[in-house]
C-alpha positions in Angstrom: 57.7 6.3 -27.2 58.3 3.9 -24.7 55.7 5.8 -22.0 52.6 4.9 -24.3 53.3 1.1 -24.5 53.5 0.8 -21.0 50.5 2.8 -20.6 48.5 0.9 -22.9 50.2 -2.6 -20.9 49.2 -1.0 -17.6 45.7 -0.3 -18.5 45.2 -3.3 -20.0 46.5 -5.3 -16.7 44.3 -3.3 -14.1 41.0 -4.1 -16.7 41.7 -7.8 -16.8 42.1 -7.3 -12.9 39.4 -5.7 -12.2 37.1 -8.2 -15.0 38.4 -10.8 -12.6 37.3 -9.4 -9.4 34.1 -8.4 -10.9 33.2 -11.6 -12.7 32.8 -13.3 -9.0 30.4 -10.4 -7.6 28.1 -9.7 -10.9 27.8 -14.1 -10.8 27.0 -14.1 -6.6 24.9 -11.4 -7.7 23.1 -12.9 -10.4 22.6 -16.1 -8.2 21.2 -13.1 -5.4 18.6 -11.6 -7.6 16.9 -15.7 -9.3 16.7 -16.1 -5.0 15.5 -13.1 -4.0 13.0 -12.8 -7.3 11.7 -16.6 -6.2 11.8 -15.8 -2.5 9.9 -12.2 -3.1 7.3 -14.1 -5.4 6.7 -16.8 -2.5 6.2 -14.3 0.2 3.7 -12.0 -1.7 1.5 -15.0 -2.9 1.2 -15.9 0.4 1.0 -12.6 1.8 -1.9 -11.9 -1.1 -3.6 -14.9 0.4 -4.0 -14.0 3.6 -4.8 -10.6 3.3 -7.7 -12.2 0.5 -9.2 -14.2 3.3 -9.4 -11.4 5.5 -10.2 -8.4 3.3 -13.2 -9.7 0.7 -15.8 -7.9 -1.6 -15.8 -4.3 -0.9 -12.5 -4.1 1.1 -10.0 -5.3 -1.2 -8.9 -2.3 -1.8 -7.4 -2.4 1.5 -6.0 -5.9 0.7 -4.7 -4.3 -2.3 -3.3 -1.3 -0.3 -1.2 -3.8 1.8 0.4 -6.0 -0.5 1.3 -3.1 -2.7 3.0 -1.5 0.8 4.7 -5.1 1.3 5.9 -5.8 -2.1 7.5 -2.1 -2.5 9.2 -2.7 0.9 10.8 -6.4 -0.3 12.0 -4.8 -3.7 13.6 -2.1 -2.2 15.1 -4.4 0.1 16.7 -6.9 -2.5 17.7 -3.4 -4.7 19.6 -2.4 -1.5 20.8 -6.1 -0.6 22.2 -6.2 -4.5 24.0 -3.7 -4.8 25.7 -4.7 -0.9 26.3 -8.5 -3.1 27.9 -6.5 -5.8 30.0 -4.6 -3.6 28.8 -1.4 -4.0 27.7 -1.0 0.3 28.4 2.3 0.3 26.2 3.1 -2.4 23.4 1.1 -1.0 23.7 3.2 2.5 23.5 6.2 0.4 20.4 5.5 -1.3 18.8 4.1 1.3 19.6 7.4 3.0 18.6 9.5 0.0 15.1 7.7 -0.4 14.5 8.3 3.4 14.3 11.8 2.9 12.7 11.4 -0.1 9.9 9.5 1.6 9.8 12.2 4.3 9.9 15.3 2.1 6.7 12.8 -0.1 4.5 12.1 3.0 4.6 15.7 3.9 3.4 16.9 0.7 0.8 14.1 0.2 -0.2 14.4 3.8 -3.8 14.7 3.6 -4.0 12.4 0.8 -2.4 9.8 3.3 -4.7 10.6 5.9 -7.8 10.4 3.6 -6.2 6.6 3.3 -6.0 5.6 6.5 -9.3 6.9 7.4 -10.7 5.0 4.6 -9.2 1.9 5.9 -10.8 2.9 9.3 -14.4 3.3 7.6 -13.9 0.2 5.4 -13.1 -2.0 8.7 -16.3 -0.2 10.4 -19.1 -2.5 10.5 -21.6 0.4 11.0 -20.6 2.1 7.9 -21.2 -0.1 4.7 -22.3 0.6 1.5 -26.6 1.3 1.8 -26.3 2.4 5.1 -28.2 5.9 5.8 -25.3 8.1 7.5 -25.2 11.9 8.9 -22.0 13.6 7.6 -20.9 16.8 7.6 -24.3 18.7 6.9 -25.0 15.3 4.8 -27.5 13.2 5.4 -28.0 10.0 3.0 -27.5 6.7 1.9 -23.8 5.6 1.0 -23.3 4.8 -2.2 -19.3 3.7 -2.3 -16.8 3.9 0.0 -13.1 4.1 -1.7 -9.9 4.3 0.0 -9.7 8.4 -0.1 -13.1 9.2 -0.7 -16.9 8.2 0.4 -19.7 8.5 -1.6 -23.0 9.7 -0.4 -26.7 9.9 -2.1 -27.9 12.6 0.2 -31.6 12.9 0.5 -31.9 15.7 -1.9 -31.1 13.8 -4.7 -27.8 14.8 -5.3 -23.9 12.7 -4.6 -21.8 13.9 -2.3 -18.2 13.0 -2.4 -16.8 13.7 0.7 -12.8 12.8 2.2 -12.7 10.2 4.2 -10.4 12.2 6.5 -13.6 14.5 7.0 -16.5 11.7 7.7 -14.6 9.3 9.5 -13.4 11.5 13.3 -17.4 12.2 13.1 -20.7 10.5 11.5 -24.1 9.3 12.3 -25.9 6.1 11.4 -29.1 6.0 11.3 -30.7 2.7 11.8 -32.1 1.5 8.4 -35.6 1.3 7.9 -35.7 -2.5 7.3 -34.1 -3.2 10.6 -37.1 -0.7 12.0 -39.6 -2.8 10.1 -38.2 -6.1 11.4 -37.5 -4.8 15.0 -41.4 -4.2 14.6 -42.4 -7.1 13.5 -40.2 -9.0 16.1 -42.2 -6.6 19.2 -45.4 -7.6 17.3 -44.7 -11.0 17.7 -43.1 -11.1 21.1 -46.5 -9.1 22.4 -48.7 -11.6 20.5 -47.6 -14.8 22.4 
């Protein structure tokens, strides 16, 4: 009978010790996540700011792209960092690890999907591939009609839209010249020949 009250006295000791160590860590940890939550906020407004400046209208998709990359990137960070705070390093290593492969094994799969993106980017960026302009692609000729981050829009001449990848226009494309450039680079000879 003896055995169970010391048990119980024991288990009772190592929780208030271990409440005691813990108490510290969850506080530092606390303290951590108001900093990195105010810190995070900070560098996202001002990342959103510049990319705004740079990436306007029809291209804030990309902007959008790129803070959305950054701010998944800091959070992950502070998830890892908090769990280091609260003691728990070899936890963080391990899911660091873990989502690694995870992003490996995901960027495989969603390969083309990824390339569609960046060659969206690529065609976004292009000056000589906007919205209106009259492009050749793949067998299509027309005018775009919307360029998105996987996928390009076309009005061929037919009458029919085309929705082509991005990943298939962008290594190869035509523009043709719009007509009202033609019409003013007319008007421009007619005038040069006049004087």
């Amino acid at each position: 009978m003896t055995a169970i009250p010391s048990i119980l006295t024991r288990s009772l000791t190592n929780f208030v010790e271990g409440l005691a160590v813990a108490i510290p860590r969850l506080l530092s940890g606390l303290v951590f996540l108001a900093l990195a939550y105010v810190t995070v906020r900070v560098v996202l407004a001002l990342v959103r700011s510049s990319i705004n400046r740079v990436y306007v209208g029809d291209r804030e998709l990309v902007g959008d792209l790129i803070v959305t990359l950054v701010s998944v990137f800091l959070w992950f960070g502070v998830a890892l960092t908090f769990l280091k705070v609260l003691g728990m390093g070899d936890i963080a290593a391990s899911l660091g690890t873990a989502v690694g492969f995870i992003a490996l094994g995901v960027s495989y799969a969603l390969s083309e999907m990824i390339e569609d993106t960046v060659a969206g980017v690529y065609l976004l960026r292009d000056p000589d591939f906007n919205v209106g302009y009259r492009v050749e692609a793949k067998g299509v000729t027309g005018t775009v009609a919307a360029i998105e981050l996987r996928k390009t829009r076309i009005d061929a001449d037919n009458g029919d839209r085309v929705v082509l990848a991005n990943r298939e226009i962008e290594p190869r494309w035509t523009h043709d010249v719009p007509e009202a450039d033609d019409a003013a680079d007319a008007t421009a000879d007619g005038d040069a020949a006049n004087t």
